[in-house]
VEXMISE-606859 format. One record per atom (N, C-alpha, C, CB): residue in one letter; x, y, z. Coordinates in steps of 0.02 Angstrom, whole numbers, plus 50000, padded with zeros to 5 digits. Glycine has a CB too. Layout:
% residues N
aXYZ...
***
This chain:
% residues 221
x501564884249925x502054888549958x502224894449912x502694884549975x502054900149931x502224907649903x503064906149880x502104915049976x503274907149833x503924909749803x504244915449775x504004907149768x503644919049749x503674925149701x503644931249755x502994925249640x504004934549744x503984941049800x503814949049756x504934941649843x503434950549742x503384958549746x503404964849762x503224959549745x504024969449744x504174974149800x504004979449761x504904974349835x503814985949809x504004993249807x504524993949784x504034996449860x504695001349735x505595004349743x505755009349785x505925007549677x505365013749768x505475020949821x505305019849894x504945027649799x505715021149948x505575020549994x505525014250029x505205023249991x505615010149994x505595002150014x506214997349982x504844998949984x506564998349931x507214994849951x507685001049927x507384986549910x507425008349921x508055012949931x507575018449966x508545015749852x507945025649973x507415028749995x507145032749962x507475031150040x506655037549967x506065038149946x506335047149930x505385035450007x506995048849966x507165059049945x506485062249943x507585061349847x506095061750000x505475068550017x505925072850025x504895068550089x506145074950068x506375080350095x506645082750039x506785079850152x507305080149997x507785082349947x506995083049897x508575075849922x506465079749881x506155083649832x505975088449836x505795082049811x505625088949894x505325096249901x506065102949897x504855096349994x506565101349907x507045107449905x507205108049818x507845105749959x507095099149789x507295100149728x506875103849698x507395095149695x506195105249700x505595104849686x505665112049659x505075102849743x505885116149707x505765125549735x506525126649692x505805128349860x507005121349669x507525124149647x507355124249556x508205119749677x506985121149566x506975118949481x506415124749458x506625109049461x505965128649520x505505134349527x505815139749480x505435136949607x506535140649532x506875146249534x507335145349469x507235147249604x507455139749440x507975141249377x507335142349304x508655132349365x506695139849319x506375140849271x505995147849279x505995135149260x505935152449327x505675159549343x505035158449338x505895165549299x504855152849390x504075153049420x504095153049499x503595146049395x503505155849511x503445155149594x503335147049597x502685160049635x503695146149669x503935141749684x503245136449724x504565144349721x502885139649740x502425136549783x501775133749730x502195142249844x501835137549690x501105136249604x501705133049583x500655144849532x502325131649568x502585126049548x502475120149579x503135126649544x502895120749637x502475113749677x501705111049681x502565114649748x501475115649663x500605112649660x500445109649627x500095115849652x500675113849573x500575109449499x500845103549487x500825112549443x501615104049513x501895096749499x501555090949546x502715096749513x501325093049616x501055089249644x500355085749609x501005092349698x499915090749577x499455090249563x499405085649480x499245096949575x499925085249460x500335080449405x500315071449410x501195082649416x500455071049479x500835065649503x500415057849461x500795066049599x499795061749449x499665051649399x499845056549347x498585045049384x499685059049313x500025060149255x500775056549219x500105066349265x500935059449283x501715057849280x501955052449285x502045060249321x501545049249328x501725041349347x501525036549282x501225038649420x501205039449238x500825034749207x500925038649114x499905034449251x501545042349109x501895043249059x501415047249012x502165036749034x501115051249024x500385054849004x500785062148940x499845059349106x501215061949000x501695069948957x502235066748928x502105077249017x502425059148929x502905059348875x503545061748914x502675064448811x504255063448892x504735062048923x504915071148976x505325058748858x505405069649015x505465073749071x505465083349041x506285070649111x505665082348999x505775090948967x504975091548956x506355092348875x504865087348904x504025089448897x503695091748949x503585083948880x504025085049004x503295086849073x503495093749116x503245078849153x504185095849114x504415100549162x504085107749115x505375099949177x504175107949063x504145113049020x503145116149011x504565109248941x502875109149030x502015110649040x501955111249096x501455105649020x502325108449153x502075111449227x502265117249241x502295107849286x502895120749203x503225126349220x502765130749174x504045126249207x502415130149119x501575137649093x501075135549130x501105137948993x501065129949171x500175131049215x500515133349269x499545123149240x501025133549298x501195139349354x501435146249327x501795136749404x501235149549270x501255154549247x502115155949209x500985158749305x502305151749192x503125152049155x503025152849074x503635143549169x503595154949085x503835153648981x504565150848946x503865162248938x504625144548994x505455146349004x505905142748954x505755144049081x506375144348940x506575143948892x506985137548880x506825149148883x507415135548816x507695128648808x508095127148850x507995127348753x508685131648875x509045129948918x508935130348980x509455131848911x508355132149016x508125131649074x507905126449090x507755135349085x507335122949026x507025118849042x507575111349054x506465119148991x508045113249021x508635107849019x509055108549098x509245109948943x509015113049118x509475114249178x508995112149237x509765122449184x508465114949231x507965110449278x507915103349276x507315112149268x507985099149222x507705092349219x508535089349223x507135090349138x509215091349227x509625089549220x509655091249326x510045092649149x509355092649355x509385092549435x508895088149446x509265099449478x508265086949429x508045083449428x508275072549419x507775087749394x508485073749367x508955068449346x509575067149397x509245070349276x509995070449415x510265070549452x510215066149525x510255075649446x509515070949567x509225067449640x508985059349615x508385072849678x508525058049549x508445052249528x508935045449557x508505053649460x509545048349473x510285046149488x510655041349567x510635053749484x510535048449596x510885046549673x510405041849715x511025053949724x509805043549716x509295037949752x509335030449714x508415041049745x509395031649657x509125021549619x510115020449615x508445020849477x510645023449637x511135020949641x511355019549718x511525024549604x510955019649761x511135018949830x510625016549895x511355025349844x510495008749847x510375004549890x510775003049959x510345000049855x510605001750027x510774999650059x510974991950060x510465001850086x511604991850085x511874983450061x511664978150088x512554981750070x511264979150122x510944974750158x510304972050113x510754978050227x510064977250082x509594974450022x509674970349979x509444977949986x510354972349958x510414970249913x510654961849914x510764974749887x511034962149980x510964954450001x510494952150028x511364952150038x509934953450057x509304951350048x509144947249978x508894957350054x509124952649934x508864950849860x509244945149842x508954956749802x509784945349853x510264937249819x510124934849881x511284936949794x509964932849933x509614927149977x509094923249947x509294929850037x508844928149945x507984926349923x507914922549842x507474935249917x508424925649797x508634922249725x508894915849761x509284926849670x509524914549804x509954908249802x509304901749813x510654908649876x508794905849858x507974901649913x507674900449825x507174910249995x507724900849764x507314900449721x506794903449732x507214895549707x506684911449749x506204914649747x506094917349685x506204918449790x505774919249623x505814925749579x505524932049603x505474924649517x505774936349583x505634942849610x505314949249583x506134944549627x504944953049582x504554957249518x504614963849555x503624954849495x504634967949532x504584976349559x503884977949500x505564982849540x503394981249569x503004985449540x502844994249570x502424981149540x503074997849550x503295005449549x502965010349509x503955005949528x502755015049559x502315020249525x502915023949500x501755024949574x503095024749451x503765028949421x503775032649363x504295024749405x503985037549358x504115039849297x504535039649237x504145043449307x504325041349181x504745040249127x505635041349119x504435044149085x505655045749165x506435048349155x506565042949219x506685058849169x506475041549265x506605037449322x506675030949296x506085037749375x506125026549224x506175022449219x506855019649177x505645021749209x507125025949156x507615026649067x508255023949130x507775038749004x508225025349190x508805024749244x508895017349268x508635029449311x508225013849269x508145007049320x508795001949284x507155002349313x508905002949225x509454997749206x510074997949236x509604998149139x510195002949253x510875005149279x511055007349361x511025011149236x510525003849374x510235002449459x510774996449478x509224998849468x511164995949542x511294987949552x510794984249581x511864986449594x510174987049562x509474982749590x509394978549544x508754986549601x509334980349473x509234978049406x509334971649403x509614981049360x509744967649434x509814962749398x509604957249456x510524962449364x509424959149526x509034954149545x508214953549533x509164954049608x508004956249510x507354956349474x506964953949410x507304960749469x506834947049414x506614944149355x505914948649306x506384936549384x505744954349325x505164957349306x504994962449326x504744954449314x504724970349287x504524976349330x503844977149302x505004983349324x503454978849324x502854982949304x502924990549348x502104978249326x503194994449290x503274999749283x502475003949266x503834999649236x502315009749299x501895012549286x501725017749223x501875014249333x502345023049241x502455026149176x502525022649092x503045029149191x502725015049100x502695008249039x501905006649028x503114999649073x501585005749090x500835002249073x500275005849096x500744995049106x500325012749092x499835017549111x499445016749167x499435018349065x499675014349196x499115012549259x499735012649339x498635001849239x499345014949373x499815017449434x499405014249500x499875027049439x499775012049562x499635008949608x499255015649646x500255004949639x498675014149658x498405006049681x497855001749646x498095006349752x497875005249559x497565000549530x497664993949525x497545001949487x497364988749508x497554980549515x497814978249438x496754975149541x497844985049391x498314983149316x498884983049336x498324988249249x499404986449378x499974986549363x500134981249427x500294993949354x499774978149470x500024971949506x499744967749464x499844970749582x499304965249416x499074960449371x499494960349329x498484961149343x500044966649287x500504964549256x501104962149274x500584967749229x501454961449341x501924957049360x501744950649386x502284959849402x501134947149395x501164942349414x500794938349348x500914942349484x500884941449300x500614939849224x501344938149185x500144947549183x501614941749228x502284940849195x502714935249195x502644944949214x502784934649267x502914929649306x502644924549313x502944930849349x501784924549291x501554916349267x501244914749326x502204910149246x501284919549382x501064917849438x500054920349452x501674921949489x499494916749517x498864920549518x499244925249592x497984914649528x498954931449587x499024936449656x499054930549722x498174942749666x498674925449744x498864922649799x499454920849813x498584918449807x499824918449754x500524913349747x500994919849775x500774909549648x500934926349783x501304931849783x501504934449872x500824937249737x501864937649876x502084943549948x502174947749914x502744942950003x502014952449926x501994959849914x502214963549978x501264962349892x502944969049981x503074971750014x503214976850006x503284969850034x503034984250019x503134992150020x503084995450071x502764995449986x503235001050077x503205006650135x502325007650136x503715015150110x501975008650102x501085009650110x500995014050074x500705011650177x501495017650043x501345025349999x500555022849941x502355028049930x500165027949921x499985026349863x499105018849898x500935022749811x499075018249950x498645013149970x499075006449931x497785014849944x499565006149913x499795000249872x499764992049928x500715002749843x499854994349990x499754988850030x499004983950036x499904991850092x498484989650036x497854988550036x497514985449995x497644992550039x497954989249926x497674985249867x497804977249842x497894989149815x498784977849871x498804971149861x498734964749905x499284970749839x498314968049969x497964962250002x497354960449955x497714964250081x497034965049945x496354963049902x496234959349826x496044969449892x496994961049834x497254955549781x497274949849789x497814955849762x497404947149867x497454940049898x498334938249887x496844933749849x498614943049875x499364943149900x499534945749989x499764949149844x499714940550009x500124941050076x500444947250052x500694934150100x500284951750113x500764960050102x500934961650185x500124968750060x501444963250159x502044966250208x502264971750207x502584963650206x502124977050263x502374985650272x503314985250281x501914990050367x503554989450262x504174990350288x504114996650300x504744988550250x504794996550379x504875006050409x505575007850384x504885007750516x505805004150331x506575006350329x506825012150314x506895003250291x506485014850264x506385021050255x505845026650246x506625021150221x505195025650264x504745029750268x504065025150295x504705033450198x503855029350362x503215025950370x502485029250341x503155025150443x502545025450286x501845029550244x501205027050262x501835028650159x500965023950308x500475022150318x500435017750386x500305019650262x500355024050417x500525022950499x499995015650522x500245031750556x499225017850504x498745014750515x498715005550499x498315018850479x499195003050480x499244998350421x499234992450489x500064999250354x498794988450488x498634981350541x498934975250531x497934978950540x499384974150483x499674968750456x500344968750477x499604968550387x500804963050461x501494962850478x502014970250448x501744955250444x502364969150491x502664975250470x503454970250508x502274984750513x503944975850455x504844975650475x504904979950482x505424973850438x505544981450495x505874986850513x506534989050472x506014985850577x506494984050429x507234983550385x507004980250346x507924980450412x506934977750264x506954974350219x507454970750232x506934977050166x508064968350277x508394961350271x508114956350324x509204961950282x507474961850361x507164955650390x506524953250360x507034956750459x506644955750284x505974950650262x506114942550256x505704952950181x506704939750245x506634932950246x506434928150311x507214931150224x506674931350348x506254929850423x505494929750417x506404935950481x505154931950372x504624932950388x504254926950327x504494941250389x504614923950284x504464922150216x504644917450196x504604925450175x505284915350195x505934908950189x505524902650236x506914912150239x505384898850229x505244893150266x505824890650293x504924888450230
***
């Protein structure tokens, strides 16, 4: 009987701020005096980098994406940008929906353990302690921590390494961002889509919710 549960963070037990990035994205353009659209490219064009702690902490990385979109910007820019940045972070990993979060102590009271594995970045990860997610989670495999980003099978091999558990013994549940669903079927983890907050992978043939508090319905014997 599966016990160990593996979840997504972004977009799957909080939400995922597309929209607020992309506005953050063009604001952090305009305080560092680059065009806004070769900023976004670049940062887009970043994204394993980033996930997988390549540049080292948030000033570093803002301060090299802001000269390959043609910048030069200076100390206090680069600080005023990554301090909005920090900010949208902040407000997303502090505003779980409460329903999650009693989910998560359901599923603890059921003797489940629980692992988060998250394509995330370094400044995102310096935040996860001070999440009220934090403490139902016996384990993270963090990407920006173990260089490797979903949908490789290192950073789902390091939470269920952690946990003592093989990938079958596991559920794995996310929005689909990243092929992370795909991968962790092929893992031989039972995986589960959620629409709670973003449907990233419309195509996806497997169980799906509609809410993360109806994953125990789907799991809880």
């Amino acid at each position: 009987m599966r016990r160990v549960l593996l979840s997504d963070l972004f977009s799957t037990l909080i939400p995922g701020g597309d929209a607020e990035r992309g506005v953050l994205n063009e604001a952090m353009a305009r305080v560092l005096g680059v065009d806004a659209a070769r900023f976004v490219r670049e940062f887009d064009a970043a994204a394993y980098e980033r996930f997988t702690g390549v540049y080292g902490d948030l000033e570093t990385t803002v301060r090299l994406i802001a000269e390959r979109a043609g910048g030069d910007p200076s100390d206090e820019q680069v600080l005023e940008a990554t301090n909005l940045r920090r900010g949208l972070t902040r407000r997303l990993m502090q505003g779980p929906p409460a329903a999650t979060l009693g989910t998560l102590a359901k599923l603890r009271a059921e003797g489940w353990r629980i692992g988060l594995v998250s394509n995330i970045t370094t400044e995102t990860q310096l935040q996860w302690g001070d999440s009220p997610l934090a403490p139902y989670f016996d384990t993270t495999a963090f990407s920006s921590e173990l260089g490797a980003a979903k949908p490789e099978p290192a950073i789902y091999l390091a939470a269920c390494m952690a946990l003592g558990v093989a990938p079958s013994e596991c559920v794995y549940v996310g929005d689909g961002r990243d092929n992370e669903l795909s991968a962790a079927a092929a893992l031989g983890m039972h995986t589960i889509r959620t629409l709670e907050h973003s449907n990233s992978h419309p195509a996806w043939p497997g169980e799906t919710i509609n809410t993360f508090a109806e994953l125990p319905a789907l799991i809880v014997a």
